[in-house]
C-alpha positions in Angstrom: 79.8 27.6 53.5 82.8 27.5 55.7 84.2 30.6 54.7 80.7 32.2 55.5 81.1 30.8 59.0 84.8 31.7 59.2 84.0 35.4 58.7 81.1 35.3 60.7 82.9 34.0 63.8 85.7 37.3 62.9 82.8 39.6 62.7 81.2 38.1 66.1 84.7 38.4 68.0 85.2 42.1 66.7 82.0 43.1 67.8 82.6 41.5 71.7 85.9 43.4 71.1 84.7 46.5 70.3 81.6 46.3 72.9 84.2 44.9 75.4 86.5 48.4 75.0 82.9 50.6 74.7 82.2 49.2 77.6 85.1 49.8 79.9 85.0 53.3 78.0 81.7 53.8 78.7 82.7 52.9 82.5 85.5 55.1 82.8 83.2 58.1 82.3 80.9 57.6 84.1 83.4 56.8 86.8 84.7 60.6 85.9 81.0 62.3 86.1 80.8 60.6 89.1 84.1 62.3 90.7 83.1 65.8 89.1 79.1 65.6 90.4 81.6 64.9 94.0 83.6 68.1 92.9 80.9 70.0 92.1 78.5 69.1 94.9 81.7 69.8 97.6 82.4 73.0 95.2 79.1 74.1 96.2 78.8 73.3 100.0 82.6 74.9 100.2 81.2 78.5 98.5 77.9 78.3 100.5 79.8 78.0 104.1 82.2 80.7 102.7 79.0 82.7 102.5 78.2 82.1 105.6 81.2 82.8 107.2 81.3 85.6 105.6 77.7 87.0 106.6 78.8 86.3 110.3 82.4 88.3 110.1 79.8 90.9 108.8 77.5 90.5 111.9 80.5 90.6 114.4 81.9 93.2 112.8 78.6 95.5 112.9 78.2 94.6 116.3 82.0 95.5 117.1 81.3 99.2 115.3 78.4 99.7 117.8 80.5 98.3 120.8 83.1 100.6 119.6 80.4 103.5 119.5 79.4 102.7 123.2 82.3 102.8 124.5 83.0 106.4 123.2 79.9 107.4 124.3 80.5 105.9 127.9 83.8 107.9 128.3 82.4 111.0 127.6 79.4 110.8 129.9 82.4 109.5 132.4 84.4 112.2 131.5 81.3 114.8 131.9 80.1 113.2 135.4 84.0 113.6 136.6 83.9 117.3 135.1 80.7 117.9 137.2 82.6 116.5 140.3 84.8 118.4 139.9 82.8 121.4 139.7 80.4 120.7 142.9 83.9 120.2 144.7 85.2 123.5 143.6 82.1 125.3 145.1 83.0 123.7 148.8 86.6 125.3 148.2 86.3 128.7 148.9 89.8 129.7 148.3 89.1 128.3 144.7 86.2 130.3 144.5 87.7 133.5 145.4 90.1 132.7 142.9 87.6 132.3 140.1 86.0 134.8 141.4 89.2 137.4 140.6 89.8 135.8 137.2 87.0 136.4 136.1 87.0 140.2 137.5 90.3 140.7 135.7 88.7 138.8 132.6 86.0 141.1 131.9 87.9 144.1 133.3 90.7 143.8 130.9 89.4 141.4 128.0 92.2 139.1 128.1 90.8 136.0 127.0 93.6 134.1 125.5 95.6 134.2 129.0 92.6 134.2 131.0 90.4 131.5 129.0 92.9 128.4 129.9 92.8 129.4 133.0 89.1 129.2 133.6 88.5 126.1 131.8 91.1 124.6 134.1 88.9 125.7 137.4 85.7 124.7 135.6 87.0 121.6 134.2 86.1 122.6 130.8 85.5 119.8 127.9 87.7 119.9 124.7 84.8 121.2 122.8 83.3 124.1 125.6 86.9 125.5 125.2 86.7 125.3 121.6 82.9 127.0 121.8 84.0 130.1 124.0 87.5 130.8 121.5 85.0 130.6 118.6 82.8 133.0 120.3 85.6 135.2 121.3 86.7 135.1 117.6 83.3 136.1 116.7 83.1 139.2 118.9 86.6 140.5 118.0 86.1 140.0 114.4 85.5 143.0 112.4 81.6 144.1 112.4 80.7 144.1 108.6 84.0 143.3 106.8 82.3 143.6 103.1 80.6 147.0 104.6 84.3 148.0 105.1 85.7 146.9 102.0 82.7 148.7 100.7 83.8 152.0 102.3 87.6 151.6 101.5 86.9 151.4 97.9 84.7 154.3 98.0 87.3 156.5 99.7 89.8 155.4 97.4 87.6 155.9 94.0 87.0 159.6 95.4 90.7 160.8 96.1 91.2 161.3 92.9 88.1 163.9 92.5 89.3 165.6 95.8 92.6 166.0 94.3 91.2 167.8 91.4 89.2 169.8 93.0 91.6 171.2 95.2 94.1 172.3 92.0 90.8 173.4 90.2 90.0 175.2 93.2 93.7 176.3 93.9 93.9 177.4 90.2 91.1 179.7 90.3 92.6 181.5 93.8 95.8 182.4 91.8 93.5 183.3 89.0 91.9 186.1 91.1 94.5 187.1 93.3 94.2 185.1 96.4 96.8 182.8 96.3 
């Protein structure tokens, strides 16, 4: 009987040895699901303020495009309004006036817009773009009327010299053929 109890006092102390080291084991992971849950949870709360943060840098930057926007508009209209100034001003100077006044004369007298055109917008305190309207428009009425209508017409002339030409030796040929020539 004693060697029954001998082994079963071995068995009892292997199994408090093997449920002891299960047991710190078992402890030890759970210690490290506890730390990743902490991980994940502050993984989390870090990508969700980073989404935040990055939905207001959009904001700011949307609003920073429109400030942008009405600030350009702004200068213009200042621009404009100091162009229109200018303008009313120029009408209470007579000798400016006159001087318009003979520029333009010589302008449509003599056609010479690309000395003359500077010059105006300067008196009438022109805007980038007006200047750039009345060169277009200049372009426009100096260009040729119907350049495919000439191409047209140069082709034609040139397809028909050649039957001109040999009509005139047909024709020249018959004049030595009766005498004339």
């Amino acid at each position: 009987g004693s060697m029954d109890e001998e082994a079963g006092e071995e068995g009892d102390e292997a199994l408090r040895e093997y449920t002891g080291e299960d047991v710190a084991i078992g402890a030890e992971w759970q210690e490290l699901a506890r730390l990743q849950a902490q991980r994940d949870s502050e993984m989390q709360e870090a990508e969700s303020h980073r989404d935040y943060l990055e939905e207001e840098l959009r904001v700011a930057e949307n609003q920073n495009h429109l400030h942008l926007e009405q600030e350009r508009v702004l200068k213009e209209q200042i621009r404009e309004l100091e162009r229109n100034v200018e303008r009313l001003s120029l009408g209470k100077q007579d000798n400016q006036m006159e001087y318009l006044k003979n520029v333009l004369l010589q302008l449509l007298r003599t056609g010479e817009h690309e000395a003359l055109l500077p010059v105006i917008a300067m008196l009438l305190h022109f805007s980038p773009e007006e200047v750039t309207q009345c060169k277009e428009a200049y372009a426009k009425m100096l260009a040729p009327p119907m350049p495919a209508a000439a191409a047209a017409v140069d082709s034609i002339v040139e397809g028909a010299a050649p039957v001109v030409d040999s009509s005139l030796n047909l024709l020249d040929r018959f004049s030595k053929g009766l005498g004339l020539g």
